[in-house]
C-alpha positions in Angstrom: -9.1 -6.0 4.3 -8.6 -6.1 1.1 -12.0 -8.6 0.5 -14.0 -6.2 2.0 -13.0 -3.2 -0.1 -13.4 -5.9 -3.6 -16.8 -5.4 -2.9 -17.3 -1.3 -3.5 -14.1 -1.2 -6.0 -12.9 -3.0 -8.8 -9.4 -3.0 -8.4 -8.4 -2.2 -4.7 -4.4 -1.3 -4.0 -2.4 0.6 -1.3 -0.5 3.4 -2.1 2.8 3.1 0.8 5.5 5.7 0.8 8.8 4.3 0.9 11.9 6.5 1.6 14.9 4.7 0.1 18.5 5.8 0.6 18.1 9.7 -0.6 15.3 8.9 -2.2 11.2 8.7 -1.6 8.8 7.0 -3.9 5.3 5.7 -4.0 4.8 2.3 -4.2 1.6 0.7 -4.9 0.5 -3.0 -3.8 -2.4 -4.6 -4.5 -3.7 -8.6 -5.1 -3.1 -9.6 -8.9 -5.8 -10.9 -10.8 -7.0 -14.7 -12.4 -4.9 -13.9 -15.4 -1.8 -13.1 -13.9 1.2 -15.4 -13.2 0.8 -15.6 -9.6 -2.8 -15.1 -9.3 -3.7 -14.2 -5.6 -0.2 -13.5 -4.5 0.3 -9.3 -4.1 2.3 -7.2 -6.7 4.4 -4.8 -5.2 5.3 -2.0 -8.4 6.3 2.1 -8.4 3.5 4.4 -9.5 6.3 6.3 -11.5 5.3 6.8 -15.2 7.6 4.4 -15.8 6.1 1.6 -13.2 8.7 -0.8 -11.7 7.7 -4.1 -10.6 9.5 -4.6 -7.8 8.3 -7.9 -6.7 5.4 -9.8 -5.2 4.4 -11.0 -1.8 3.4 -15.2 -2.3 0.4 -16.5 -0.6 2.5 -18.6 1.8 4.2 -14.6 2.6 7.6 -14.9 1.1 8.7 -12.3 -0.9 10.0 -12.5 -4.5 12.0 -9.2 -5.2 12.0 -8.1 -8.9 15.8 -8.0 -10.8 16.7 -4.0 -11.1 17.6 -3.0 -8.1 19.7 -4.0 -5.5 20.1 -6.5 -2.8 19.8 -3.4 -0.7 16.7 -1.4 -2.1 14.9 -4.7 -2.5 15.7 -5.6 1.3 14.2 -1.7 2.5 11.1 -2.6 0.3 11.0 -6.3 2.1 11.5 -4.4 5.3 7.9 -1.8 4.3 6.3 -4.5 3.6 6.9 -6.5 7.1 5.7 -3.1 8.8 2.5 -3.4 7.1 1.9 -7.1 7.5 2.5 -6.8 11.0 -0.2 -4.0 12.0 -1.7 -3.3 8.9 -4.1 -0.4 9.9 -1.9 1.5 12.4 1.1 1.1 9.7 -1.1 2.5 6.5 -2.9 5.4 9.0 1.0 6.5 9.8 2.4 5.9 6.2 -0.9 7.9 5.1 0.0 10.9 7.7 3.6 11.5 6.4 2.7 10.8 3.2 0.0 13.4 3.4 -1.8 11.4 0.9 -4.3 9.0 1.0 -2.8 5.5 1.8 -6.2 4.2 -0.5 -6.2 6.4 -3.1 -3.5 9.0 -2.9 -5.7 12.2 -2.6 -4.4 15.0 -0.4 -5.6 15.0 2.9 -7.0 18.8 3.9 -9.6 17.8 6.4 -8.3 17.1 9.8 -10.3 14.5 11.0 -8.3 12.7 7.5 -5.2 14.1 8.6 -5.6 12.2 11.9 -6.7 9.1 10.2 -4.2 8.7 7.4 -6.9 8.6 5.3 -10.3 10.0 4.1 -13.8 9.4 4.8 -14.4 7.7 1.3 -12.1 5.2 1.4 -12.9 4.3 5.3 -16.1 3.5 4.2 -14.9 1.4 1.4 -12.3 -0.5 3.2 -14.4 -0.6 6.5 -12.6 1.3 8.4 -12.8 4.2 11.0 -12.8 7.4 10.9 -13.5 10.6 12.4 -13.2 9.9 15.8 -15.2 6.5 15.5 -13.2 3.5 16.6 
């Protein structure tokens, strides 16, 4: 998935809503870089102004939480994160519908057909995806 959208964007990333214990964020995932300390492995940080890391996904799938949160939080994330690795494309379509959001790119979704989707016509195209009825 995310090889095929490296081709049409530079830096490709999820945007995943996670609803925490009274709480909802956005957190954003995507593959860090050559330069990074774990190059290849995913990065898993808030989109707050303020980003959090809150961990990384190793290539061999284990997770590596970050230190500022709790055993708890960090377990909820783990737990998002299994949800998506386990059916990727129906997880981010349904985590795109309640978000009402994008799961790509985070724009609003007005259109219905996007709405349906989880996410919009653009990004579909990007990430080779469906959409609009096409399967």
């Amino acid at each position: 998935m995310f090889a095929t959208a490296g081709e049409k964007i530079k830096f490709p990333h999820l945007l995943l809503r996670h609803d925490g214990d009274g709480y909802t964020e956005t957190l954003k995932v995507w593959i860090a870089g050559s330069r990074s300390m774990q190059p290849g492995s995913f990065s898993v940080t808030t989109t707050a102004v303020a980003r959090e890391w809150l961990g990384r996904i190793m290539q061999d799938g284990t997770w590596t939480p970050g230190h500022t949160r709790s055993a708890i939080e960090y377990d909820s994330v783990a737990d998002l994160l299994c949800e998506l690795i386990a059916a990727p494309h129906a997880f981010l379509a349904a985590n795109g519908k309640s978000a009402g959001a994008c799961c790509y790119c985070g724009t609003e979704l007005t259109d219905a057909r996007s709405v349906e989707a989880g996410y919009g016509p653009t990004c579909a195209k990007k990430w080779g995806l469906p959409w609009g009825g096409a399967k």
